[in-house]
Structures are given as structure tokens and as C-alpha cells.
KETOR-265232 format. One record per atom (N, C-alpha, C, O): residue number from 1; residue in one letter; x, y, z. Coordinates in steps of 0.001 Angstrom, whole numbers, m for minus. Layout:
REM KETOR-265232
+------+------+---------+---------+---------+
! resi ! resn !      xx !      yy !      zz !
+------+------+---------+---------+---------+
!  NUM !    A !       X !       Y !       Z !
...
+------+------+---------+---------+---------+
REM end
This chain:
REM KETOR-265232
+------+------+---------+---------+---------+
! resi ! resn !      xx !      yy !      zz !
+------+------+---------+---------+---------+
!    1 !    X !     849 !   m1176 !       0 !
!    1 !    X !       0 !       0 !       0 !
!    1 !    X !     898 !    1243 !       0 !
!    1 !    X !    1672 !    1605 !     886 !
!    2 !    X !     643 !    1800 !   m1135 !
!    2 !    X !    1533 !    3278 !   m1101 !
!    2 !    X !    1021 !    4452 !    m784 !
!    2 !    X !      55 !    4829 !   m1449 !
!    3 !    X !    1444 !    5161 !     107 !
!    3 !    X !    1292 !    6456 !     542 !
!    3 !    X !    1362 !    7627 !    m518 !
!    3 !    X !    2450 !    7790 !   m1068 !
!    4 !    X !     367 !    8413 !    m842 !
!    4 !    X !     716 !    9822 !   m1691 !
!    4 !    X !    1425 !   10736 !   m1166 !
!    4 !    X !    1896 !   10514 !     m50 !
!    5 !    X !    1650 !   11809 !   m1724 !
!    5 !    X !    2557 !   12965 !   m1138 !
!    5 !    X !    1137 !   14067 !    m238 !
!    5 !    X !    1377 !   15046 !     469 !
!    6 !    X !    m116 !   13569 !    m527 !
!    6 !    X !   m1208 !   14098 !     171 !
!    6 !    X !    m817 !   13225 !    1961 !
!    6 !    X !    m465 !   13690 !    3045 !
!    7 !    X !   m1127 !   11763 !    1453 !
!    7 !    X !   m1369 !   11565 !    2780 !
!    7 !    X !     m48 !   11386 !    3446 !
!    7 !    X !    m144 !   11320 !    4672 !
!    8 !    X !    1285 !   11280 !    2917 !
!    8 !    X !    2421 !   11827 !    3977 !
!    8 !    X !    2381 !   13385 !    4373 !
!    8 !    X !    3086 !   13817 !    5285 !
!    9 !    X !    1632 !   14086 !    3734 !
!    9 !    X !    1910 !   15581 !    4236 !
!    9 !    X !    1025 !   15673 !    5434 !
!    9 !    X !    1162 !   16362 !    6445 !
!   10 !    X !      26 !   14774 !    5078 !
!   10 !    X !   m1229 !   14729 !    6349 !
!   10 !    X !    m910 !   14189 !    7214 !
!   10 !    X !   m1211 !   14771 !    8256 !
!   11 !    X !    m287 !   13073 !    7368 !
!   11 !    X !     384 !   12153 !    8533 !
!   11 !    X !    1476 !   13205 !    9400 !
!   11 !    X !    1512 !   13178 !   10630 !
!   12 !    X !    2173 !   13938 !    8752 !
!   12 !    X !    3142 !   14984 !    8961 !
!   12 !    X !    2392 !   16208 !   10079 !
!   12 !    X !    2640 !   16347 !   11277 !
!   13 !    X !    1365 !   17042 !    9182 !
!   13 !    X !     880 !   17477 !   10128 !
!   13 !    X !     217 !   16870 !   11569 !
!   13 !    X !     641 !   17080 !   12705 !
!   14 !    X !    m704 !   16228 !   11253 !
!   14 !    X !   m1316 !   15226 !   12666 !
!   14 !    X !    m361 !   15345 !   13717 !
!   14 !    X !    m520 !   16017 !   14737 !
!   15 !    X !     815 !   14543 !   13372 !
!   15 !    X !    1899 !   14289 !   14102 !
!   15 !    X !    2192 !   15653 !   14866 !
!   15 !    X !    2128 !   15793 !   16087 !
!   16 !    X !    2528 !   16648 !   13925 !
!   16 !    X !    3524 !   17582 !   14489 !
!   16 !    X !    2163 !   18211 !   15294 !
!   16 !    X !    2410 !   18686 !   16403 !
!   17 !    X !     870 !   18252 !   14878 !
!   17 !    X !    m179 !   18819 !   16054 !
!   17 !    X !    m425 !   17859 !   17297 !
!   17 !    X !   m1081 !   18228 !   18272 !
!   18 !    X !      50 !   16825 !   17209 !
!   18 !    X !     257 !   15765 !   18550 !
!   18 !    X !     883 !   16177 !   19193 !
!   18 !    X !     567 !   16279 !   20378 !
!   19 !    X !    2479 !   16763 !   18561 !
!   19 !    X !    3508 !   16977 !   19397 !
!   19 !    X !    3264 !   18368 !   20035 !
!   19 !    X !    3990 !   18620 !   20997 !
!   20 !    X !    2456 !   19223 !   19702 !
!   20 !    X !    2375 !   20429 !   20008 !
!   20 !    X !    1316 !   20134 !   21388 !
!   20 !    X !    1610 !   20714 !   22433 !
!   21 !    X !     407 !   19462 !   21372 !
!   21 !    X !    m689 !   18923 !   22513 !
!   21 !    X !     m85 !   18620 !   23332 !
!   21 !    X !    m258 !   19398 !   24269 !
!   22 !    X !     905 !   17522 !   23654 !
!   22 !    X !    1335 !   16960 !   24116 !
!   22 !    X !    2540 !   17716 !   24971 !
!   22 !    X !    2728 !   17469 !   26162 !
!   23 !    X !    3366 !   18708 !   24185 !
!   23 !    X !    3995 !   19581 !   25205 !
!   23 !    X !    3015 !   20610 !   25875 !
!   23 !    X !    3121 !   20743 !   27094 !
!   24 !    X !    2219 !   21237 !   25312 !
!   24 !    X !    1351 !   22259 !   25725 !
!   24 !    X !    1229 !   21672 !   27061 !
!   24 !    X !    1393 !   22380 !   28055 !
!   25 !    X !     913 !   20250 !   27166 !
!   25 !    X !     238 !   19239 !   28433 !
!   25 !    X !    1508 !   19509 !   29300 !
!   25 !    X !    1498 !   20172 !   30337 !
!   26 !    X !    2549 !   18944 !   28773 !
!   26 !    X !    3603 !   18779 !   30016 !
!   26 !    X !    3997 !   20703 !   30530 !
!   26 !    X !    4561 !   21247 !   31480 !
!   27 !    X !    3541 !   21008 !   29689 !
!   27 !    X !    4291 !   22732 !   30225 !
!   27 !    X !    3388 !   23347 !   31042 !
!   27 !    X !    3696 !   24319 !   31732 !
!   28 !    X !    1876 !   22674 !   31015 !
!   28 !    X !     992 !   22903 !   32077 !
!   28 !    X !    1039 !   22571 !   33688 !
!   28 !    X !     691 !   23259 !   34648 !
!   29 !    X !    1743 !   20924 !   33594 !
!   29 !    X !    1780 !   19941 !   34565 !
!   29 !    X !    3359 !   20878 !   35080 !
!   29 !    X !    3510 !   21009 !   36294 !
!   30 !    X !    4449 !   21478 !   34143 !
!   30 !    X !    5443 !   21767 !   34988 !
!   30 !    X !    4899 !   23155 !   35727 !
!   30 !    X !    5155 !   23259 !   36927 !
!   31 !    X !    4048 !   24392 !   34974 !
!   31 !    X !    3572 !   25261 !   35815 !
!   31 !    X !    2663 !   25362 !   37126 !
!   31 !    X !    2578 !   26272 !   37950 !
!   32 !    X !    1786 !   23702 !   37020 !
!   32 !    X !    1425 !   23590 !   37922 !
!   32 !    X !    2790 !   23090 !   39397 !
!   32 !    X !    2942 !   23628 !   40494 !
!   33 !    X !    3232 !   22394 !   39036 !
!   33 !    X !    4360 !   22344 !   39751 !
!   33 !    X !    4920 !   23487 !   40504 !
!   33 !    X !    5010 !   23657 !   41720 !
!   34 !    X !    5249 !   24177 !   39587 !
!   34 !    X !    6557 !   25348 !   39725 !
!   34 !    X !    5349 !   26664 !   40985 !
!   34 !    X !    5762 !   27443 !   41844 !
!   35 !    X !    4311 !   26469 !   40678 !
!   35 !    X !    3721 !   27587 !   41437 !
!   35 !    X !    3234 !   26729 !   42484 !
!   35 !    X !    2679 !   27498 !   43270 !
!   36 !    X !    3108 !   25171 !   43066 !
!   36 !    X !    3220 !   24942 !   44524 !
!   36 !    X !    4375 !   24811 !   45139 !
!   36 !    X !    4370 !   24604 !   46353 !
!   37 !    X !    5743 !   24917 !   44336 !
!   37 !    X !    6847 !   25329 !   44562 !
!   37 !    X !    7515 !   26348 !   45473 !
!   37 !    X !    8398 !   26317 !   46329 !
!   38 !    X !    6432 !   27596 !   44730 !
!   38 !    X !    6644 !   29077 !   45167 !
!   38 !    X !    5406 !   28854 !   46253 !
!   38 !    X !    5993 !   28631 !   47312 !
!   39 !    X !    4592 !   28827 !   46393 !
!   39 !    X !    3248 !   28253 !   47632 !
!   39 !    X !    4296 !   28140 !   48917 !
!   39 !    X !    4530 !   28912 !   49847 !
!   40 !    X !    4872 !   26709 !   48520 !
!   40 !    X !    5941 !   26518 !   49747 !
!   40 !    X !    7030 !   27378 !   50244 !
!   40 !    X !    7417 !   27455 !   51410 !
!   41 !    X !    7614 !   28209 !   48902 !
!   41 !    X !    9332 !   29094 !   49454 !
!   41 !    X !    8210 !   30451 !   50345 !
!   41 !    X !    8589 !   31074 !   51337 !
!   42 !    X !    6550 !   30671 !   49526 !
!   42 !    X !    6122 !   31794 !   50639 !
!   42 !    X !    5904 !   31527 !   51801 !
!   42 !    X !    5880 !   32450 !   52615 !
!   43 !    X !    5663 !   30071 !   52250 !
!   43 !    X !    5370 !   30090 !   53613 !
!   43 !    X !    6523 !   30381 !   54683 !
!   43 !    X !    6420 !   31004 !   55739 !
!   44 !    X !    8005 !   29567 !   53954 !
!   44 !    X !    8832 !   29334 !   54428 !
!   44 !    X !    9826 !   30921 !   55095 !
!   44 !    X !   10467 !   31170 !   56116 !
!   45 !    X !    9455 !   31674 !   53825 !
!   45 !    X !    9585 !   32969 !   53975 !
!   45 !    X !    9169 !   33944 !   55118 !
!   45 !    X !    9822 !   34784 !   55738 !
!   46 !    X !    7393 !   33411 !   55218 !
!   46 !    X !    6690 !   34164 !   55807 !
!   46 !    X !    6608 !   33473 !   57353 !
!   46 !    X !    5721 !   33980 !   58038 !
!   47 !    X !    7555 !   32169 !   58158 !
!   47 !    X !    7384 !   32166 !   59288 !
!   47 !    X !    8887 !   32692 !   59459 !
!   47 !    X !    9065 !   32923 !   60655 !
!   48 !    X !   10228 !   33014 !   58578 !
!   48 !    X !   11281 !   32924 !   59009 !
!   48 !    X !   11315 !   34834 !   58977 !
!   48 !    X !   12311 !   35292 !   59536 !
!   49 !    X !   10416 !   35799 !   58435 !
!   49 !    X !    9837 !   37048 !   58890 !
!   49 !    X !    9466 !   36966 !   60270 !
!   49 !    X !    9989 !   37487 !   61254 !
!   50 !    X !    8413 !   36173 !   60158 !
!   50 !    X !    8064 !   36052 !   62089 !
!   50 !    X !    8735 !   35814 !   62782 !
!   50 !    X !    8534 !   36596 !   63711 !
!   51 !    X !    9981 !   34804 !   63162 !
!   51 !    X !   11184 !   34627 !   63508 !
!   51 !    X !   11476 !   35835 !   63863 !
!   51 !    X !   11208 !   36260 !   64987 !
!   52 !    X !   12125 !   36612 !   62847 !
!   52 !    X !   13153 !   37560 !   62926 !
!   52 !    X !   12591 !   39108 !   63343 !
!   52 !    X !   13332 !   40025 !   63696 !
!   53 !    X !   11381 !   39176 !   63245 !
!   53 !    X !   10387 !   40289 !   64137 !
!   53 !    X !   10743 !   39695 !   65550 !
!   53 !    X !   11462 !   40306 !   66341 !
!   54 !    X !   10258 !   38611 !   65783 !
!   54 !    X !   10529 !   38024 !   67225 !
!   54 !    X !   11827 !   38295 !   67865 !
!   54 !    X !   11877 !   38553 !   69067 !
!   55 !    X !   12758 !   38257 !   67211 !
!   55 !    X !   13792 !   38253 !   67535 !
!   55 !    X !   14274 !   39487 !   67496 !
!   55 !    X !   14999 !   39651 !   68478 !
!   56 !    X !   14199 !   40722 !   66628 !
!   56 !    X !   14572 !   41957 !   66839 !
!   56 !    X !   13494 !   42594 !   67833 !
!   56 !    X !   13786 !   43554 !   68546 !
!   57 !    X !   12454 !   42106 !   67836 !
!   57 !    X !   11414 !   42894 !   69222 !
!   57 !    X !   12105 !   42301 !   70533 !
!   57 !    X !   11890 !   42992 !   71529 !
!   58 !    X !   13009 !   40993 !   70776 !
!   58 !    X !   13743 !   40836 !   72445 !
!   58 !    X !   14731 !   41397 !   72304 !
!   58 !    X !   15217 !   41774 !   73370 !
!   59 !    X !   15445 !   41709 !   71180 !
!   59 !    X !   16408 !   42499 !   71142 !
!   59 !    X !   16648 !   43732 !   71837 !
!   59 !    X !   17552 !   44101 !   72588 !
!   60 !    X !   15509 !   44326 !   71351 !
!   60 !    X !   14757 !   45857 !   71865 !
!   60 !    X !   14711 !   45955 !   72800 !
!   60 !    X !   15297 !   46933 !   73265 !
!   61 !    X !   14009 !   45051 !   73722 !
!   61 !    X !   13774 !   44826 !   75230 !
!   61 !    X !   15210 !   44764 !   76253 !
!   61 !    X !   15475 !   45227 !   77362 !
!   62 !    X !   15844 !   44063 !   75397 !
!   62 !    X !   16903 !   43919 !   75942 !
!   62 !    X !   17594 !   44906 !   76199 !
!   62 !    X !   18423 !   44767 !   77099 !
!   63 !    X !   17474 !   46511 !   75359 !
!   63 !    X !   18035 !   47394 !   75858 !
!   63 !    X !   17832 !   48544 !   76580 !
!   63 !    X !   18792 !   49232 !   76929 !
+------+------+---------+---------+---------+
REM end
């Protein structure tokens, strides 16, 4: 069974619109990632602020 230069050009596109789906997908799954990433560095941020308020307010006291 021989292929035309129609249906290799068609097989061609399909493909290359697969490949385009298919990253679109993974670049979703890495942004979902990457922003519970940053979720976590804000918390981490926001108790090691509290920390260091804590710690410059006994400071204060201290003098």
C-alpha cells in the first residue's frame, strides 16, 4: 500500500499537532508544579519574617 505525497503531508501534520498537545500538556503539569513550589518558598519565607520580628522585638527589650 503506497502512501501519496497528500497523505504523507497529512500524517506529517497530525503528528507535528500531537507533538504540540502533548507539550502544551507537560508545560501545564510543569507550571502547575513550579507555582506549589513558590506556595511553599512563601510560607517558608513568611514564618522565618516572624522569627526575625521576634527576635529583633527581644532584642529591643533587651536594651
Amino acid at each position: 500500500m503506497a502512501f501519496g505525497v497528500q497523505e504523507i503531508t497529512l500524517a506529517i501534520i497530525i503528528g507535528t499537532l500531537a507533538a504540540i498537545v502533548y507539550s502544551l500538556r507537560i508545560l501545564v503539569l510543569m507550571e502547575r508544579r513550579i507555582a506549589r513550589i513558590e506556595m511553599h518558598i512563601e510560607r517558608v519565607v513568611d514564618k522565618l519574617v516572624k522569627e526575625e520580628i521576634k527576635i529583633e522585638r527581644s532584642m529591643r527589650r533587651r536594651r
